[in-house]
ZAMARGU-4260 file (C-alpha; in steps of 0.2 Angstrom, whole numbers, plus 5000, padded with zeros to 4 digits):
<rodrens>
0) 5010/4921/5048 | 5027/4931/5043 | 5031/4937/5027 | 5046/4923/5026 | 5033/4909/5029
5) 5022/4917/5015 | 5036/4921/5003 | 5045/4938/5000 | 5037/4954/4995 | 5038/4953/4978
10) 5029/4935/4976 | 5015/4944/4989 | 5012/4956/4976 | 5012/4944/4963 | 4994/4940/4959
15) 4999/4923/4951 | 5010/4918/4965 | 5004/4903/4977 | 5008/4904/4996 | 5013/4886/5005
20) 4996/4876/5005 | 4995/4877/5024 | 4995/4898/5025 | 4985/4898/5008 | 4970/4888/5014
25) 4966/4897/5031 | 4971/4914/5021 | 4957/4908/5008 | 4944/4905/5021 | 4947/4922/5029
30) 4941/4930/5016 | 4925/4921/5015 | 4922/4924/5031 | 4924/4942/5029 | 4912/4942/5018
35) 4900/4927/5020 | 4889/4939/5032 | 4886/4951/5018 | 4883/4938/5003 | 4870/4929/5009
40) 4859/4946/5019 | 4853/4952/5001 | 4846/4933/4999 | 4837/4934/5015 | 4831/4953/5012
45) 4824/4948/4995 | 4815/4933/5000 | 4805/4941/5014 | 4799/4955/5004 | 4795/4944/4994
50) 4785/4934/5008 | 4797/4920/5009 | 4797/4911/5028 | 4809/4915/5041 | 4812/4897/5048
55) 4795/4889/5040 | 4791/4877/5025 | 4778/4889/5017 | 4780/4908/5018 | 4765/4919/5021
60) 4764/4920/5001 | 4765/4900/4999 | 4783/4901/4993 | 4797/4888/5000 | 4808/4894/5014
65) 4821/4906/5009 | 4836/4891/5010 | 4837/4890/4992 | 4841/4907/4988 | 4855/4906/5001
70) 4862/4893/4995 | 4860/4901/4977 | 4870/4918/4986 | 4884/4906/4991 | 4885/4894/4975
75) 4885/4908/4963 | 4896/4919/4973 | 4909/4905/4972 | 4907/4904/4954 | 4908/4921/4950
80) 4924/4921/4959 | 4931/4908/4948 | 4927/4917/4935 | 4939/4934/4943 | 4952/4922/4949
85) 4955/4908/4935 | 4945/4917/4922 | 4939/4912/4905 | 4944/4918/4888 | 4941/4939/4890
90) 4930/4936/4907 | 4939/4939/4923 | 4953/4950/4931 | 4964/4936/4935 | 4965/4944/4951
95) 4960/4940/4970 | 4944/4948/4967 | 4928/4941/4979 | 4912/4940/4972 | 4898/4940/4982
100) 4878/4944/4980 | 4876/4964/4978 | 4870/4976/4989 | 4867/4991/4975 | 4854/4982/4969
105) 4845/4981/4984 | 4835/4998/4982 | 4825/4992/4967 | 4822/4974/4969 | 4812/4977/4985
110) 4798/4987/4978 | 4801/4975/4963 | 4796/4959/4972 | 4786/4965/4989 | 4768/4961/4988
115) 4770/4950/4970 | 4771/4935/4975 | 4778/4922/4962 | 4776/4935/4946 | 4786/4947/4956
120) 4799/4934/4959 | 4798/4929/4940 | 4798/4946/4934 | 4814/4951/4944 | 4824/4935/4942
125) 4820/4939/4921 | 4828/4956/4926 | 4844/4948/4934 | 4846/4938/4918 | 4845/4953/4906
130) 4855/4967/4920 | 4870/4953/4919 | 4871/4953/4901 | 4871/4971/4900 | 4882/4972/4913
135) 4894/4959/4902 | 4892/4972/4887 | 4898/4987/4900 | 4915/4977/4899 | 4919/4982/4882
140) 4918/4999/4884 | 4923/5001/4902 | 4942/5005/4900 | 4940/5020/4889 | 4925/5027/4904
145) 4937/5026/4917 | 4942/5046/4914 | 4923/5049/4920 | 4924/5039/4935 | 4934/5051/4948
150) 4933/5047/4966 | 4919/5061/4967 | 4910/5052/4957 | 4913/5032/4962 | 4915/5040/4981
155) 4897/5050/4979 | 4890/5032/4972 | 4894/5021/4986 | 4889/5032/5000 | 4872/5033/4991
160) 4871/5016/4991 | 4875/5014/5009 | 4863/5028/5014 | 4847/5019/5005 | 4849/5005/5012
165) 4850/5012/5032 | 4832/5013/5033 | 4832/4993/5031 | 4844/4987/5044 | 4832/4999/5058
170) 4817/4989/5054 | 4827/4972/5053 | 4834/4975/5069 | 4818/4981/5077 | 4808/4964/5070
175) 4807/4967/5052 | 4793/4976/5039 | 4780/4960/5045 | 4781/4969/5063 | 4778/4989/5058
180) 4764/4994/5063 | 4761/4979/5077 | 4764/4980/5096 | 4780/4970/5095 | 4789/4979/5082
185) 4804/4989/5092 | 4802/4980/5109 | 4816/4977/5120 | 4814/4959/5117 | 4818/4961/5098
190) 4833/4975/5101 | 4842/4966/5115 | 4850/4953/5102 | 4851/4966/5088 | 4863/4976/5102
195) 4872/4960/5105 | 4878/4961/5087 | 4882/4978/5086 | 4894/4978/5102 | 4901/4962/5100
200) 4907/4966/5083 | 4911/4986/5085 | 4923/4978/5100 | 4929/4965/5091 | 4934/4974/5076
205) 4943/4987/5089 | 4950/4977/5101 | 4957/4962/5092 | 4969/4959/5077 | 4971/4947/5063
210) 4955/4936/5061 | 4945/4939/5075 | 4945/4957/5067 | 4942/4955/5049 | 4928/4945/5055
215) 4919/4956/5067 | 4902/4956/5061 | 4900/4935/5058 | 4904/4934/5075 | 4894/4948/5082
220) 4882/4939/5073 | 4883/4923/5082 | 4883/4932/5098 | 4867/4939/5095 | 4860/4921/5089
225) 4865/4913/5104 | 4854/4927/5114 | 4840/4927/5102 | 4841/4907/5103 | 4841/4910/5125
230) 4827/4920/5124 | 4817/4907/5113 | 4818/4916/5095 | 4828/4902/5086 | 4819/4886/5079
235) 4828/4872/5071 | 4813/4864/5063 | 4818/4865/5044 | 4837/4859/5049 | 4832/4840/5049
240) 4822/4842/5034 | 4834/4849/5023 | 4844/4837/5010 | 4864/4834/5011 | 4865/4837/4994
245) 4856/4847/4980 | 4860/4855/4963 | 4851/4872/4957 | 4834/4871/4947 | 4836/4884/4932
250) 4819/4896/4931 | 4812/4890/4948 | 4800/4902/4949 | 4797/4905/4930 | 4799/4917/4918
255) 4790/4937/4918 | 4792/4952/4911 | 4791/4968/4920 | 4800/4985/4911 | 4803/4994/4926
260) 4812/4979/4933 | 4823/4976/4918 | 4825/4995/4916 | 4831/4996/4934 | 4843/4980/4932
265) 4851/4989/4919 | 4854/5006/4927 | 4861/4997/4944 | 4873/4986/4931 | 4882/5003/4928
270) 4882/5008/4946 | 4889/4991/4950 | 4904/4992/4935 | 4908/5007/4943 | 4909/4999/4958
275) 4919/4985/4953 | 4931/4998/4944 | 4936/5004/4961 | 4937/4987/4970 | 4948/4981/4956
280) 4960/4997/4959 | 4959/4996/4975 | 4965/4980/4975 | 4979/4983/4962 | 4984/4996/4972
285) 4984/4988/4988 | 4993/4975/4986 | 5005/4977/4970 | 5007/4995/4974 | 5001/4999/4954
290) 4987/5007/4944 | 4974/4992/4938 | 4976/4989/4918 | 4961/4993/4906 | 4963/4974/4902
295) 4959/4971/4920 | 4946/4982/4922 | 4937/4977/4905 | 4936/4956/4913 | 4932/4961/4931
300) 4916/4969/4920 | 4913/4954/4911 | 4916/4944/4927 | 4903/4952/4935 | 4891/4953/4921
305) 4892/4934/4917 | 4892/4928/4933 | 4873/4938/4938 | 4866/4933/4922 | 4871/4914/4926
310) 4865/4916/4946 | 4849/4925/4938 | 4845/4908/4929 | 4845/4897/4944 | 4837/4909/4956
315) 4851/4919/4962 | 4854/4939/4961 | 4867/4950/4954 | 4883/4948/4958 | 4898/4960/4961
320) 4914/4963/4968 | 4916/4963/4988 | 4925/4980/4995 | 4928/4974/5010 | 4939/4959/5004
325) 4951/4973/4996 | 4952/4981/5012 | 4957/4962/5017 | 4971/4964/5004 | 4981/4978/5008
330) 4980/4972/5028 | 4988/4954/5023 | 4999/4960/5010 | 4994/4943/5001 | 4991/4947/4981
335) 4987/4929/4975 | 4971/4924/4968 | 4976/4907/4971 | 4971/4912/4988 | 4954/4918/4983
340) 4950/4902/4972 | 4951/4892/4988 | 4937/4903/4996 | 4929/4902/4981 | 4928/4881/4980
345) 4922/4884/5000 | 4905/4893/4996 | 4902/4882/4981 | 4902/4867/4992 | 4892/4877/5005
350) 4880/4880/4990 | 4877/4863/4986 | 4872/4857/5004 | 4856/4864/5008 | 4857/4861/5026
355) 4871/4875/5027 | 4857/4885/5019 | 4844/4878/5033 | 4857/4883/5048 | 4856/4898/5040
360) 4838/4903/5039 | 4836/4901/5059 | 4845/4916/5061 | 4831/4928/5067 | 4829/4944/5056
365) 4831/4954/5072 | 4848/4946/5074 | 4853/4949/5055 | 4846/4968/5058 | 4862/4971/5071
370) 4872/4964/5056 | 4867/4975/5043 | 4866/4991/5052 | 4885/4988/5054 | 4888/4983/5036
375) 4876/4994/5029 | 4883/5008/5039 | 4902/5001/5033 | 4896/5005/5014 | 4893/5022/5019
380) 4908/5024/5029 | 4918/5019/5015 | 4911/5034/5001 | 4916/5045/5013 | 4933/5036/5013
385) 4933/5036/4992 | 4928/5055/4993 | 4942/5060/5005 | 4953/5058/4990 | 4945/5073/4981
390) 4951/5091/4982 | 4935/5102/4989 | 4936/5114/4977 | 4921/5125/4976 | 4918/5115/4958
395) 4917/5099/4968 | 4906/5104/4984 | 4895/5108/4972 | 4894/5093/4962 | 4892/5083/4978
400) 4879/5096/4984 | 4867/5094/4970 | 4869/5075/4966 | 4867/5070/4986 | 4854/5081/4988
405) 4844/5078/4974 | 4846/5058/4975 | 4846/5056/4995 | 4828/5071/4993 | 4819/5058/4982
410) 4823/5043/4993 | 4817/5052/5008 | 4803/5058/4999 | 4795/5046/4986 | 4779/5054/4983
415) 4787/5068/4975 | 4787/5059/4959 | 4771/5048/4961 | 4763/5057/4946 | 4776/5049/4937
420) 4774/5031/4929 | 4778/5016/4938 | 4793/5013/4928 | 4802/5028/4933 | 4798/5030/4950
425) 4808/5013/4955 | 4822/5021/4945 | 4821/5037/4954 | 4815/5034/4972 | 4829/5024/4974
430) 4841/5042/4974 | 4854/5031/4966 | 4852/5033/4949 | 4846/5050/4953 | 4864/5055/4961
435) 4875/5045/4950 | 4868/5053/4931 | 4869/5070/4940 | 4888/5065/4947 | 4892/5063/4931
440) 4886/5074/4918 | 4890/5088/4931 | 4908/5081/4932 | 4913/5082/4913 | 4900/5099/4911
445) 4908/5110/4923 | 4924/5118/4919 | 4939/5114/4929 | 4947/5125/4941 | 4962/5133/4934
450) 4980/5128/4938 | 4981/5142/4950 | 4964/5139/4959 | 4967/5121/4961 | 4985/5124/4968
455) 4978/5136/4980 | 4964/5124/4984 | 4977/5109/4987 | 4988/5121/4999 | 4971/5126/5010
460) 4967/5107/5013 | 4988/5102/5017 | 4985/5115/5028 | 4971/5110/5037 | 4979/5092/5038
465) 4995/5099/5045 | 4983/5111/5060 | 4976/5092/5063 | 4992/5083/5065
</rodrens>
């Protein structure tokens, strides 16, 4: 596709511009496969700590398979979309923003759920509920934040999040948490797919342009699956059993009340708006080439909260904006969110087809393991990229320093703080919250660098960037 089929460079950077129907639909689907990957692993991560079955009726807990909350992740990612793209009333950004089930909230829901059973699931799916609505509340106040949200702080934030969860794509990809401890956990037999996964999509996204690039990782992960299914590790026996149509039950699993999971919901809900805050400049940025509007900011918050609260309901979690997608963006030069609504009405219909779901839940967890230790390693890898827009002066080193060793400290070790109540050692062994509070209070505590420091600062690092050129 050429910019002259698409339209010219200012309708591209139009958000309200709509491409020819045949570029905007295959443009529409890109991003949900750029993304599909990711939506629906939180789903599948959550259920088996939760003792959900991989691939069975009945999970070791007496729980349904996990094909409901995938179709939950895609259903309500749709939604959400709608809700950025078309908007209603004050909620949304009216822009080509992608929702999609959150990673961030990952951290806290594990030891939420894991070992529960249905009160934990209860409990957390309460938590969703009330995180969303105070996530919509965020929005109001979110424009006038944005002064203590600088790359050092939203750039720390994500590589934390990308960090914590690192430890869960090694144990997915060598069998999953069921296996620690068991002979077969970390044999050949379960790495060899994993591998598959990894190489495929690091070559793919190397090697190849255009689609085949943006979605490296959904094909790496079908690679892997069709050596996982070879070597005998696929079973198709829920597939047939799986209705054509189905629509979301609302409190499937109940209603419970846990403060440490409500508290925790609330805390990520602020990590998450930050979140969102940089998607939705990055996307402004990207592809209109302009700074994101405080009215745009304040709906993308509301977006997000709304839309988690609603998924929370019918048994899906949290929802937030997808990074990747704005990567997706600025590489297509394509601004519309008319394009976005079409992949939006895509994973709704996946959603409300269970056997899409049921397709789904054969994927072995060793396969999916090779998928997130890519995407997990991608949210990293894009901190790092947020924090290379900040000037290293000795006041910021030091920021980062205490924060990131403070928040990554307490992940690695968690029984530091096991004298603490229960409450607040889901909060803090998580490192997120941890590193976040301390990113920010240091941020706006500590004096500045003077004019003259700063400049000299500046000069050292266009220095170093000229040596490396």
């Amino acid at each position: 596709m050429t910019e002259s089929s698409l339209g010219t460079a200012e309708q591209l950077r139009d958000p309200n511009y709509m491409p020819p129907i045949g570029d905007a639909v295959p443009l529409g689907i890109q991003h949900v496969l750029a993304m599909f990957a990711s939506n629906v692993t939180p789903s599948i991560i959550i259920a088996g700590a939760a003792g959900f079955g991989f691939g069975s009726d009945q999970g070791a807990l007496g729980f349904p398979d996990m094909t409901y909350m995938i179709q939950m992740a895609m259903l309500f990612a749709g939604v959400a979309t709608l809700f950025q793209t078309i908007g209603m009333g004050p909620i949304g950004a009216r822009l080509p923003i992608v929702q999609g089930t959150s990673f961030a909230f990952l951290p806290v829901m594990i030891p939420a759920v894991a070992g529960r059973g249905t009160e934990g699931m209860a409990a957390l799916m309460t938590g969703v509920v009330i995180g969303g609505i105070f996530h919509f509340c965020i929005g109001f106040f979110i424009g006038r934040l944005r002064f203590a949200l600088p790359p050092l702080v939203t750039g720390l934030i994500v590589l934390m999040i990308g960090l914590a969860l690192l430890k869960t794509g090694i144990q997915y990809a060598a069998g999953g948490v069921p296996l620690v401890g068991q002979p077969e956990f970390g044999t050949a037999a379960m790495w060899i797919p994993a591998l598959v996964v990894i190489f495929v999509a690091l070559g793919l996204s190397f090697f190849t342009t255009g689609l085949l690039s943006v979605a490296s990782v959904l094909i790496g992960i079908l690679a892997g699956y069709a050596v996982a299914a070879a070597m005998g590790q696929v079973s198709f026996g829920n597939v047939g059993n799986a209705s054509l149509f189905d629509l979301p039950m609302p409190f499937q699993w109940g209603l419970g009340f846990d403060p440490a999971i409500i508290i925790g919901m609330c805390f990520m809900a602020i990590i998450s708006a930050i979140e969102t805050v940089g998607d939705t400049s990055g996307i402004t940025k990207g592809g209109a080439g302009r700074e994101a509007t405080d009215r745009e900011i304040e709906g993308a918050t509301f977006a997000d909260g709304f839309g988690s609260a609603l998924a929370g309901v019918f048994g899906g979690l949290p929802n937030t904006s997808f990074s990747q997608n704005v990567g997706l963006i600025a590489m297509t030069g394509v601004m519309s969110r008319h394009v976005v609504t079409i992949g939006a009405v895509f994973l709704i219909l996946c959603g409300l087809v269970p056997k899409v779901g049921a397709v789904i839940n054969t994927v072995p967890i060793n396969v999916l393991g090779g998928g997130v230790i890519v995407m997990f390693g991608m949210v990293a890898a894009s901190g790092i990229n947020m924090l290379s827009d900040v000037v290293w002066n000795r006041r910021n080193m030091i920021i980062l320093a205490v924060s990131l060793s403070v928040g990554f400290g307490l992940q690695l070790e968690p029984s530091a703080l096991q004298h603490l109540p229960r409450t607040l050692q889901i909060l803090l062994t998580s490192g997120l919250l941890p590193a976040a509070g301390l990113s920010i209070i240091l941020n706006l505590v500590l004096p500045d660098e003077t004019p003259e420091e700063h400049a000299e600062a500046e000069a050292e690092i266009e220095a170093h960037r000229t040596d490396a050129a």
